[in-house]
C-alpha positions as CSV (number, residue, x, y, z in Angstrom):
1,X,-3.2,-13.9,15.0
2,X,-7.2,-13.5,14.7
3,X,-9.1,-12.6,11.5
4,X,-9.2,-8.8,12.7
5,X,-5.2,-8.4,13.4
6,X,-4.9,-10.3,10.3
7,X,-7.0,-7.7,8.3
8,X,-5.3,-4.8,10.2
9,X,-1.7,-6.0,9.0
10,X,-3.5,-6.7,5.3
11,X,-4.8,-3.1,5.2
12,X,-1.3,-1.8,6.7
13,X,0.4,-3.7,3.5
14,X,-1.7,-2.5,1.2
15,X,-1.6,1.5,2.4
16,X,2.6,1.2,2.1
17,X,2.3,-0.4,-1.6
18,X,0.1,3.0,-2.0
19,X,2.6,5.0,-0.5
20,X,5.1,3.5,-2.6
21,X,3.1,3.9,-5.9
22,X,2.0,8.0,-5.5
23,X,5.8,8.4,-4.5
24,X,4.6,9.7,-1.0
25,X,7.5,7.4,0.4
26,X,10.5,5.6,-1.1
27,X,11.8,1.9,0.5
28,X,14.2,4.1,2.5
29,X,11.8,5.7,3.9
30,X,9.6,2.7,5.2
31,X,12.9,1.6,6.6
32,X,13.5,4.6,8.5
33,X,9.7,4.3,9.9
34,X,10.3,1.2,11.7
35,X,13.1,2.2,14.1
36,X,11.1,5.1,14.7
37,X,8.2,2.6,15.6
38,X,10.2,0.4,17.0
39,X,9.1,-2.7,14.6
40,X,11.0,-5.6,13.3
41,X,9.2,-5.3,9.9
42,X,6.9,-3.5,7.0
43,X,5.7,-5.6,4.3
44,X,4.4,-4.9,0.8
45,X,2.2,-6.9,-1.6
46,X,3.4,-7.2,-4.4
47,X,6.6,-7.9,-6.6
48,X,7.0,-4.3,-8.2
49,X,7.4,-5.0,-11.5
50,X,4.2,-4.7,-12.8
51,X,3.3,-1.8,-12.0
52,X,0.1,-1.9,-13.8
53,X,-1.5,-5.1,-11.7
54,X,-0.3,-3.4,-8.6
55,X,-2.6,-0.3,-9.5
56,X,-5.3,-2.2,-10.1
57,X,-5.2,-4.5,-7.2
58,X,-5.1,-1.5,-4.9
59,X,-7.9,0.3,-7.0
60,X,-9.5,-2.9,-6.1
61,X,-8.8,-2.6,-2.3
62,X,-9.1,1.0,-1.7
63,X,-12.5,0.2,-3.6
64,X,-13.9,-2.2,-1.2
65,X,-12.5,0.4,2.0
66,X,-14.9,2.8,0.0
67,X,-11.5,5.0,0.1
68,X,-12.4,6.7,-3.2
69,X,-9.8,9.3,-3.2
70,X,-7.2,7.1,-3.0
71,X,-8.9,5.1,-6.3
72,X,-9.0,8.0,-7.8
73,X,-5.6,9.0,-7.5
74,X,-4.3,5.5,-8.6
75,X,-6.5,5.8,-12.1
76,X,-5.0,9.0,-12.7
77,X,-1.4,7.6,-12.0
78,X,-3.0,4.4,-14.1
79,X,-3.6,6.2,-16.7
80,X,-0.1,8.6,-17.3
């Protein structure tokens, strides 16, 4: 893989840990998405049991992608 696939498949990681986190998709769900895309595989981040560090790592990404409605939906989620 090259540095831009590699970023691609880092930035496809990190928009299923958001899905997962605003409840937009469950693990089923991602399953279900791969035969329909025909992959092998979906990956995601993080171990989710601290849910906390996981918001604020993708705050932290969705930050740098200047995707500020996506940050500001994790800081209200953050902060119930």
């Amino acid at each position: 893989m090259d540095f831009l696939e590699d970023l691609d498949e880092y930035n496809d990681v990190m928009h299923n840990a958001y899905l997962v986190v605003t409840k937009r998709k469950t693990l089923d769900s991602l399953y279900k998405d791969l035969e329909k895309h025909h992959k092998d595989y979906f990956m995601l981040p993080f171990d989710f049991s601290d849910t906390e560090v996981i918001i604020e790592n993708l705050i932290d990404h969705f930050s740098d992608m200047e995707d500020y409605e996506k940050c500001a939906e994790l800081v209200i989620i953050k902060n119930v």
